[in-house]
C-alpha positions as CSV (number, residue, x, y, z in Angstrom):
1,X,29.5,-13.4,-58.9
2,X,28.1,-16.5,-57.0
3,X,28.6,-17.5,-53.1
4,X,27.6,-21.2,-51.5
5,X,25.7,-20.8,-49.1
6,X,26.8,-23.8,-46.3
7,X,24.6,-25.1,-43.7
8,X,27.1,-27.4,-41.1
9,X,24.4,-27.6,-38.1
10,X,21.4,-30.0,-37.3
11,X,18.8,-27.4,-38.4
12,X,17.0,-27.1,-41.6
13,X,17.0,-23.0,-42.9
14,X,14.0,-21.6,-44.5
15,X,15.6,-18.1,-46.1
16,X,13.6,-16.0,-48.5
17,X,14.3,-13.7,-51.3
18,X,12.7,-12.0,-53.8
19,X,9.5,-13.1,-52.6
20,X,10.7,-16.9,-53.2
21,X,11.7,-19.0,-49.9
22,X,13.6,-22.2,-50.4
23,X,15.2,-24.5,-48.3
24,X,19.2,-25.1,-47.2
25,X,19.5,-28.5,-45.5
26,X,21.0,-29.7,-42.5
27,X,24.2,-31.0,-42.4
28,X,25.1,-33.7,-43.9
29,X,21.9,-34.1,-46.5
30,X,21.7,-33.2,-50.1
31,X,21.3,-29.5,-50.1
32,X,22.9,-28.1,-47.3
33,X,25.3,-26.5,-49.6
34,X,23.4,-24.4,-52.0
35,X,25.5,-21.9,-54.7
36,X,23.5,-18.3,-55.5
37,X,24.5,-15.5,-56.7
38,X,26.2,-13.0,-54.3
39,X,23.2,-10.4,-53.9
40,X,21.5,-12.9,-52.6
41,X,24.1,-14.7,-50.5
42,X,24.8,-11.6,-48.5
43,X,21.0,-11.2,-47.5
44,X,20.3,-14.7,-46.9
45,X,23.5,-14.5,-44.8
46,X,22.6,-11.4,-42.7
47,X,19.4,-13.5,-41.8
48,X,20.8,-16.5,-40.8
49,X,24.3,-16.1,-40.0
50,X,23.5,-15.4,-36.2
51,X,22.0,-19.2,-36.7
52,X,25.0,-20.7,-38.0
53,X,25.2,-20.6,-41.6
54,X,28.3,-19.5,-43.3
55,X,29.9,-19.7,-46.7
56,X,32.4,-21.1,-48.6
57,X,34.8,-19.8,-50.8
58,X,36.7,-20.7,-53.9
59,X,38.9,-23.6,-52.3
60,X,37.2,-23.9,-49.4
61,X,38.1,-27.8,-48.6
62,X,39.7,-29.7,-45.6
63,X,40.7,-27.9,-42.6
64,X,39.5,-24.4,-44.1
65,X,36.0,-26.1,-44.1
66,X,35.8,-27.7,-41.2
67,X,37.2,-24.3,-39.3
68,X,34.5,-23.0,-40.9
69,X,31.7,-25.7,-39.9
70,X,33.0,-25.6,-36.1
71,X,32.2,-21.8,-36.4
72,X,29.3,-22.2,-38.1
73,X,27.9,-24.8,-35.0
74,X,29.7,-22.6,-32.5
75,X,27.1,-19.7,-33.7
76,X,24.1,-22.0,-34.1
77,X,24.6,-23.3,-30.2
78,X,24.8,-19.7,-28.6
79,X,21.7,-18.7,-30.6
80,X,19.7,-21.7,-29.7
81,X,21.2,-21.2,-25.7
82,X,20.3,-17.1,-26.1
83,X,16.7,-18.3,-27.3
84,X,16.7,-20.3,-24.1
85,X,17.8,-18.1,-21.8
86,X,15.6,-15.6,-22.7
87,X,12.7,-17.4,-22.4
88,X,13.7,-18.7,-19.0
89,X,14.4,-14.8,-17.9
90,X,11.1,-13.6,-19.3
91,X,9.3,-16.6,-17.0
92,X,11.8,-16.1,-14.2
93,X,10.4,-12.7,-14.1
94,X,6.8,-13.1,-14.9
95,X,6.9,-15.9,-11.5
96,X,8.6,-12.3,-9.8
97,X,6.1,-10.6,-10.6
98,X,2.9,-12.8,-10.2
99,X,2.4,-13.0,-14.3
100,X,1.5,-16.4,-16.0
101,X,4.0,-18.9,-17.0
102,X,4.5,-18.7,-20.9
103,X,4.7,-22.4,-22.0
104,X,7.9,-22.3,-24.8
105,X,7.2,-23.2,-28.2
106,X,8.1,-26.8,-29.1
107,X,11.3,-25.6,-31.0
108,X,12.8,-24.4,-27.6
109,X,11.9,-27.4,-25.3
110,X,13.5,-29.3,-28.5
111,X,16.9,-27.1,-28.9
112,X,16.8,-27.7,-24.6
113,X,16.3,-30.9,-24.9
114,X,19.5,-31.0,-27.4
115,X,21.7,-28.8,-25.5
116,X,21.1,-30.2,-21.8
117,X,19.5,-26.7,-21.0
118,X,17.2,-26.5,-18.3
119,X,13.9,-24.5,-19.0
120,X,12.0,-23.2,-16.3
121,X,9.4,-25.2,-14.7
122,X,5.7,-24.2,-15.3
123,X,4.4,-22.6,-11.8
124,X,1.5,-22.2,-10.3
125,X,0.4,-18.6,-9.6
126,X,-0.9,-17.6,-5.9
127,X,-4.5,-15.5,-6.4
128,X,-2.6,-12.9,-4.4
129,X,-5.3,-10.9,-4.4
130,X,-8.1,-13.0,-3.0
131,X,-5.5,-14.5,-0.6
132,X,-4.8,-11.2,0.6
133,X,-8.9,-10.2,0.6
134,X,-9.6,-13.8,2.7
135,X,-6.7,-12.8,5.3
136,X,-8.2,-9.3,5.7
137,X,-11.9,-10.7,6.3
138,X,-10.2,-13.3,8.7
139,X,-8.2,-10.3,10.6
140,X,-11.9,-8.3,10.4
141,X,-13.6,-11.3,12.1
142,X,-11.4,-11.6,15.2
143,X,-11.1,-7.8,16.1
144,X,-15.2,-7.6,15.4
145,X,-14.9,-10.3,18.5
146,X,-12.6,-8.3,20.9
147,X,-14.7,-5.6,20.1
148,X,-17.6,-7.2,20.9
149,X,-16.1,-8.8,24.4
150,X,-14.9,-5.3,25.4
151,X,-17.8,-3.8,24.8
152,X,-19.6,-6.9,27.1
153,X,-16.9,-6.3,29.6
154,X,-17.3,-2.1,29.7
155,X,-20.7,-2.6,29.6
156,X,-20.9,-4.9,33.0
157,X,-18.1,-2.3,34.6
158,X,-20.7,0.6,33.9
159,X,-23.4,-1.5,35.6
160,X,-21.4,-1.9,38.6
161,X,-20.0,1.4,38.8
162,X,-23.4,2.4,38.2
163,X,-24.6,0.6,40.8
164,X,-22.7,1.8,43.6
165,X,-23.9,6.1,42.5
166,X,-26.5,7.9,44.3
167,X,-29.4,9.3,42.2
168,X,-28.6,11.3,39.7
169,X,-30.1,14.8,40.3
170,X,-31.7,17.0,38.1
171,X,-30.1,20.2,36.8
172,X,-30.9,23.3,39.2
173,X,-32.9,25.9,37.2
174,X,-31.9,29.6,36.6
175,X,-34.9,30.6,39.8
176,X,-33.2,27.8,41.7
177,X,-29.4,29.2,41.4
178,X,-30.7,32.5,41.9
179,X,-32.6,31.9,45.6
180,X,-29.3,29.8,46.3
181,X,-27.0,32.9,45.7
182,X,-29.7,35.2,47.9
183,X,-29.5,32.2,50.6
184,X,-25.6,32.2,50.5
185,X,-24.8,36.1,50.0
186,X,-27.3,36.2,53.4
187,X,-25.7,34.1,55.5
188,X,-22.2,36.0,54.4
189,X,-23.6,39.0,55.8
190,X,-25.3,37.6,58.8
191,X,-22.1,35.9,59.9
192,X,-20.8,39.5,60.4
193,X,-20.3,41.3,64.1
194,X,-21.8,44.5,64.4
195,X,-18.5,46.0,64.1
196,X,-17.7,44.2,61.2
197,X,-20.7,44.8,59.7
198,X,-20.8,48.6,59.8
199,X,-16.8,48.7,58.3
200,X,-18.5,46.6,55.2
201,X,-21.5,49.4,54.9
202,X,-19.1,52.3,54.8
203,X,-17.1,50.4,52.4
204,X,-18.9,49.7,49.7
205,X,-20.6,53.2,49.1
206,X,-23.9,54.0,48.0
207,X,-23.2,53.3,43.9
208,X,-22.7,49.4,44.9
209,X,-25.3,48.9,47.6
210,X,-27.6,49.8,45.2
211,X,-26.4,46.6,42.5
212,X,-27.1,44.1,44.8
213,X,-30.6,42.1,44.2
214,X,-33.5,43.6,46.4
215,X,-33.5,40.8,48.4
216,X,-29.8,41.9,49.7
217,X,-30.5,45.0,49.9
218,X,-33.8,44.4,52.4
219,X,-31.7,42.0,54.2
220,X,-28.8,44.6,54.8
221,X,-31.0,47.4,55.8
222,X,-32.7,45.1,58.1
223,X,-29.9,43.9,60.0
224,X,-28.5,47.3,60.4
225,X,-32.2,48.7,62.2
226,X,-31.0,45.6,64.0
227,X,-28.1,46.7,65.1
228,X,-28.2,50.4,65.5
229,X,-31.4,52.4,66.0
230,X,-32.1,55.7,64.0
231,X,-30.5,58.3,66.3
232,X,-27.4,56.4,66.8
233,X,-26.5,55.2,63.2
234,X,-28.7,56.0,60.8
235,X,-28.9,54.0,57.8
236,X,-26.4,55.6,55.3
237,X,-28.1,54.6,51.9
Protein backbone atom coordinates (compact mmCIF):
# COMPACT_ATOMS: atom_id res chain seq x y z
CA UNK A 1 0.00 0.00 0.00
CA UNK A 2 1.18 3.71 -0.69
CA UNK A 3 0.33 7.09 1.39
CA UNK A 4 1.01 10.91 0.03
CA UNK A 5 2.81 12.49 2.06
CA UNK A 6 1.34 16.45 2.00
CA UNK A 7 3.31 19.38 3.01
CA UNK A 8 0.49 22.57 3.22
CA UNK A 9 2.98 25.02 5.28
CA UNK A 10 5.77 27.50 4.28
CA UNK A 11 8.54 25.12 5.39
CA UNK A 12 10.60 22.83 3.32
CA UNK A 13 10.93 19.00 5.21
CA UNK A 14 14.02 17.13 5.12
CA UNK A 15 12.69 13.40 6.38
CA UNK A 16 14.95 10.39 6.14
CA UNK A 17 14.60 6.77 5.72
CA UNK A 18 16.40 3.90 5.19
CA UNK A 19 19.47 5.80 5.32
CA UNK A 20 18.17 8.03 2.31
CA UNK A 21 16.87 11.75 3.08
CA UNK A 22 14.90 13.54 0.55
CA UNK A 23 13.01 16.53 0.37
CA UNK A 24 8.92 17.36 0.63
CA UNK A 25 8.42 20.97 -0.56
CA UNK A 26 6.57 23.74 0.75
CA UNK A 27 3.31 24.54 -0.16
CA UNK A 28 2.45 25.39 -3.14
CA UNK A 29 5.90 24.12 -5.15
CA UNK A 30 6.40 21.00 -7.19
CA UNK A 31 6.86 18.35 -4.53
CA UNK A 32 5.15 19.19 -1.64
CA UNK A 33 3.03 16.23 -2.26
CA UNK A 34 5.12 13.25 -2.44
CA UNK A 35 3.40 9.44 -2.74
CA UNK A 36 5.60 6.40 -0.72
CA UNK A 37 4.78 3.43 0.28
CA UNK A 38 2.99 3.17 3.68
CA UNK A 39 6.02 1.85 5.85
CA UNK A 40 7.52 4.69 5.11
CA UNK A 41 4.76 7.24 5.30
CA UNK A 42 3.98 6.30 8.88
CA UNK A 43 7.71 7.04 9.96
CA UNK A 44 8.19 10.01 7.98
CA UNK A 45 4.84 11.01 9.59
CA UNK A 46 5.69 10.33 13.27
CA UNK A 47 8.80 12.74 12.54
CA UNK A 48 7.14 15.52 11.12
CA UNK A 49 3.60 15.46 11.93
CA UNK A 50 4.17 17.66 15.11
CA UNK A 51 5.56 20.11 12.20
CA UNK A 52 2.58 20.07 10.14
CA UNK A 53 2.66 17.49 7.59
CA UNK A 54 -0.23 15.33 7.02
CA UNK A 55 -1.59 13.02 4.40
CA UNK A 56 -3.92 12.46 2.00
CA UNK A 57 -6.08 9.84 1.24
CA UNK A 58 -7.81 8.15 -1.65
CA UNK A 59 -10.24 11.19 -2.58
CA UNK A 60 -8.80 13.48 -0.66
CA UNK A 61 -9.85 16.82 -2.83
CA UNK A 62 -11.83 20.11 -1.98
CA UNK A 63 -12.98 20.84 1.36
CA UNK A 64 -11.44 17.30 2.75
CA UNK A 65 -8.04 18.85 1.64
CA UNK A 66 -8.17 22.02 2.61
CA UNK A 67 -9.58 20.79 6.28
CA UNK A 68 -6.68 19.00 6.18
CA UNK A 69 -4.05 21.84 5.04
CA UNK A 70 -5.70 24.30 7.90
CA UNK A 71 -4.78 21.43 10.27
CA UNK A 72 -1.67 20.76 8.88
CA UNK A 73 -0.64 24.85 9.36
CA UNK A 74 -2.60 24.91 12.64
CA UNK A 75 0.20 22.12 13.87
CA UNK A 76 3.17 23.79 12.00
CA UNK A 77 2.32 27.33 13.94
CA UNK A 78 2.09 25.84 17.57
CA UNK A 79 5.45 24.03 16.97
CA UNK A 80 7.16 27.01 15.54
CA UNK A 81 5.42 29.23 18.71
CA UNK A 82 6.54 26.10 21.27
CA UNK A 83 10.15 26.43 19.75
CA UNK A 84 9.81 30.08 20.62
CA UNK A 85 8.65 30.02 23.79
CA UNK A 86 11.00 27.72 24.95
CA UNK A 87 13.77 29.47 23.97
CA UNK A 88 12.50 32.70 25.56
CA UNK A 89 11.85 30.60 29.01
CA UNK A 90 15.23 29.05 28.90
CA UNK A 91 16.75 32.95 28.57
CA UNK A 92 14.09 34.27 30.81
CA UNK A 93 15.64 32.04 33.31
CA UNK A 94 19.25 32.07 32.54
CA UNK A 95 18.74 36.41 33.03
CA UNK A 96 17.06 34.80 36.72
CA UNK A 97 19.74 33.28 37.42
CA UNK A 98 22.76 35.44 36.27
CA UNK A 99 23.57 32.74 33.22
CA UNK A 100 24.52 34.10 29.65
CA UNK A 101 21.97 34.99 27.10
CA UNK A 102 21.75 32.09 24.43
CA UNK A 103 21.52 33.98 21.07
CA UNK A 104 18.60 31.74 19.08
CA UNK A 105 19.47 30.10 15.98
CA UNK A 106 18.51 31.99 12.78
CA UNK A 107 15.57 29.54 12.17
CA UNK A 108 13.86 30.97 15.43
CA UNK A 109 14.45 34.71 14.97
CA UNK A 110 13.02 33.76 11.36
CA UNK A 111 9.75 31.67 12.48
CA UNK A 112 9.49 35.03 15.12
CA UNK A 113 9.84 37.15 12.72
CA UNK A 114 6.86 35.22 10.75
CA UNK A 115 4.64 34.82 13.66
CA UNK A 116 4.92 38.42 15.28
CA UNK A 117 6.56 36.58 18.36
CA UNK A 118 8.63 38.48 20.47
CA UNK A 119 12.01 36.87 21.48
CA UNK A 120 13.82 37.92 24.43
CA UNK A 121 16.22 40.64 24.26
CA UNK A 122 19.92 39.85 24.62
CA UNK A 123 20.99 41.22 28.25
CA UNK A 124 23.77 42.17 29.75
CA UNK A 125 24.97 40.18 32.69
CA UNK A 126 26.05 42.13 36.18
CA UNK A 127 29.73 40.58 37.34
CA UNK A 128 27.82 39.89 40.51
CA UNK A 129 30.56 38.68 42.00
CA UNK A 130 33.19 41.47 41.65
CA UNK A 131 30.35 43.95 42.26
CA UNK A 132 29.69 42.31 45.37
CA UNK A 133 33.76 41.92 46.19
CA UNK A 134 34.19 46.05 45.26
CA UNK A 135 31.11 46.92 47.72
CA UNK A 136 32.71 44.76 50.48
CA UNK A 137 36.35 46.47 49.98
CA UNK A 138 34.28 49.86 49.85
CA UNK A 139 32.29 48.87 53.31
CA UNK A 140 36.06 47.58 54.71
CA UNK A 141 37.56 51.12 53.85
CA UNK A 142 35.08 53.22 55.80
CA UNK A 143 34.87 51.13 59.08
CA UNK A 144 39.01 50.81 58.87
CA UNK A 145 38.40 54.90 59.17
CA UNK A 146 35.93 54.88 62.21
CA UNK A 147 38.19 52.58 63.57
CA UNK A 148 40.99 54.51 63.15
CA UNK A 149 39.15 57.97 64.49
CA UNK A 150 38.06 56.03 67.56
CA UNK A 151 40.96 54.80 68.32
CA UNK A 152 42.47 58.69 67.84
CA UNK A 153 39.60 59.80 69.98
CA UNK A 154 40.17 56.88 73.00
CA UNK A 155 43.61 57.41 72.69
CA UNK A 156 43.41 61.47 73.60
CA UNK A 157 40.62 60.47 76.37
CA UNK A 158 43.35 58.12 77.99
CA UNK A 159 45.84 60.99 77.86
CA UNK A 160 43.56 63.21 79.64
CA UNK A 161 42.35 60.86 82.03
CA UNK A 162 45.73 60.03 82.45
CA UNK A 163 46.70 63.17 83.04
CA UNK A 164 44.62 64.07 85.84
CA UNK A 165 46.06 60.37 88.06
CA UNK A 166 48.55 60.56 90.73
CA UNK A 167 51.71 58.30 90.25
CA UNK A 168 51.15 55.03 89.79
CA UNK A 169 52.75 53.12 92.74
CA UNK A 170 54.57 50.08 92.69
CA UNK A 171 53.20 46.77 93.98
CA UNK A 172 53.96 46.30 97.86
CA UNK A 173 56.26 43.26 98.29
CA UNK A 174 55.43 40.01 100.37
CA UNK A 175 58.16 41.76 103.52
CA UNK A 176 56.29 44.93 102.89
CA UNK A 177 52.54 43.43 103.52
CA UNK A 178 53.95 41.53 106.17
CA UNK A 179 55.52 44.65 108.43
CA UNK A 180 52.07 46.39 107.45
CA UNK A 181 49.92 43.53 109.09
CA UNK A 182 52.51 43.61 112.38
CA UNK A 183 52.03 47.60 112.23
CA UNK A 184 48.18 47.26 112.02
CA UNK A 185 47.52 44.09 114.33
CA UNK A 186 49.73 46.53 116.93
CA UNK A 187 47.92 49.36 116.96
CA UNK A 188 44.58 46.95 117.37
CA UNK A 189 45.99 45.82 120.52
CA UNK A 190 47.40 49.05 121.71
CA UNK A 191 44.03 50.78 121.19
CA UNK A 192 42.87 48.40 124.07
CA UNK A 193 42.18 49.64 127.94
CA UNK A 194 43.79 47.70 130.47
CA UNK A 195 40.51 46.14 131.20
CA UNK A 196 39.87 45.35 127.73
CA UNK A 197 43.05 44.07 127.22
CA UNK A 198 43.29 41.51 129.95
CA UNK A 199 39.40 40.03 128.82
CA UNK A 200 41.26 39.54 125.21
CA UNK A 201 44.43 37.60 126.99
CA UNK A 202 42.06 35.25 128.86
CA UNK A 203 40.23 34.77 125.81
CA UNK A 204 42.23 33.51 123.36
CA UNK A 205 44.11 30.79 125.41
CA UNK A 206 47.53 29.67 125.31
CA UNK A 207 47.07 27.29 121.82
CA UNK A 208 46.33 30.74 119.83
CA UNK A 209 48.69 33.24 121.47
CA UNK A 210 51.23 31.07 120.47
CA UNK A 211 50.15 31.40 116.30
CA UNK A 212 50.54 34.82 116.21
CA UNK A 213 54.00 36.20 114.49
CA UNK A 214 56.76 36.85 117.19
CA UNK A 215 56.50 40.25 116.75
CA UNK A 216 52.78 40.12 118.29
CA UNK A 217 53.56 38.01 120.56
CA UNK A 218 56.64 40.42 122.10
CA UNK A 219 54.31 43.27 121.61
CA UNK A 220 51.46 41.59 123.79
CA UNK A 221 53.73 40.41 126.47
CA UNK A 222 55.14 43.81 126.69
CA UNK A 223 52.12 45.69 127.05
CA UNK A 224 50.82 43.39 129.67
CA UNK A 225 54.45 44.02 132.05
CA UNK A 226 53.01 47.36 131.25
CA UNK A 227 50.05 47.13 132.66
CA UNK A 228 50.30 44.70 135.55
CA UNK A 229 53.47 43.87 137.38
CA UNK A 230 54.46 40.19 138.23
CA UNK A 231 52.80 39.78 141.68
CA UNK A 232 49.59 41.23 140.61
CA UNK A 233 48.92 39.59 137.14
CA UNK A 234 51.37 37.49 135.99
CA UNK A 235 51.69 36.85 132.45
CA UNK A 236 49.45 33.81 131.76
CA UNK A 237 51.41 32.35 128.64
Amino acid sequence: MAITLFNPTKDDFKATYGGVTFTINKFPEDGHMVRVDDNKGRHILNQLGPRGLTSLDYGDEGDVKEKKAQDGIRRNIEFKKKQINRYNQDNEARKATQRQYVDPPQFIKDWAKELGVGLLAPYEIKDVKNEEISRLQQENKEQREQISELTDHVKKLIAMVEKDLPPEEKPKTDEEKYKEDIERSKKEIGDMDRAAFKTWILEIKQQEYGEYPVEIQDFIRVKWEGHFNKDEEAFPY
